[in-house]
C-alpha positions, 0 to 999 in steps of 0.5 A, a space after each residue: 500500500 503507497 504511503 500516500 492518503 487519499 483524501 475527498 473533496 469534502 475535507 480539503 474544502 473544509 481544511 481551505 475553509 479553516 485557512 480562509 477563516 484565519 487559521 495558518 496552513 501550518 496549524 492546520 497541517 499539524 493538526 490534521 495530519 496533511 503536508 504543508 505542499 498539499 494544503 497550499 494546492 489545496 488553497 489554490 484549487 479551492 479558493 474562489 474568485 468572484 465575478 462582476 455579476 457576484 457569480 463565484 466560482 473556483 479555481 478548479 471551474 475557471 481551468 475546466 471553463 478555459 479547457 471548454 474554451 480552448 477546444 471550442 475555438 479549435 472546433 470553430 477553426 476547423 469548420 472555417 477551414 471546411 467552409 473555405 474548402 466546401 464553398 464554391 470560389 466566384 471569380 473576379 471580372 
């Protein structure tokens, strides 16, 4: 069995929700029982950002909304490239 524990979404939540209300990583490291590295990417991944219109969302989200993106534009490239190549070209007089 490998030394490292698995823990779920729930508890990070928890430990990012105790660090935001003003404990430091460290206590809450010590305390329970997780490496100071894994509570810092857990901040990074938990922590919210909120928008304009007061719609928040987490980091996690905003990286899964940019892959979303990425591949939308790579879908819309390919069907310009397609219309170039399926539209019949008018000559110039």
């Amino acid at each position: 069995m490998g030394k490292y524990n698995r823990y779920d979404d729930e508890f990070k939540q928890n430990l990012v929700n105790l660090y935001q209300s003003g404990k430091t990583q460290t206590d809450i490291a010590k305390e329970y029982g997780v490496s100071a590295s894994a509570l810092t990417r857990w901040v990074k991944q938990f922590s919210e950002v909120r928008l304009d219109d007061n719609q928040i969302l987490t980091v996690q989200q905003i990286k899964q909304l940019q892959k979303r993106n990425a591949k939308l534009e790579e879908e819309n490239l390919i069907l310009k490239k397609a219309i170039a190549i399926f539209t019949p070209q008018t000559k110039s007089e």
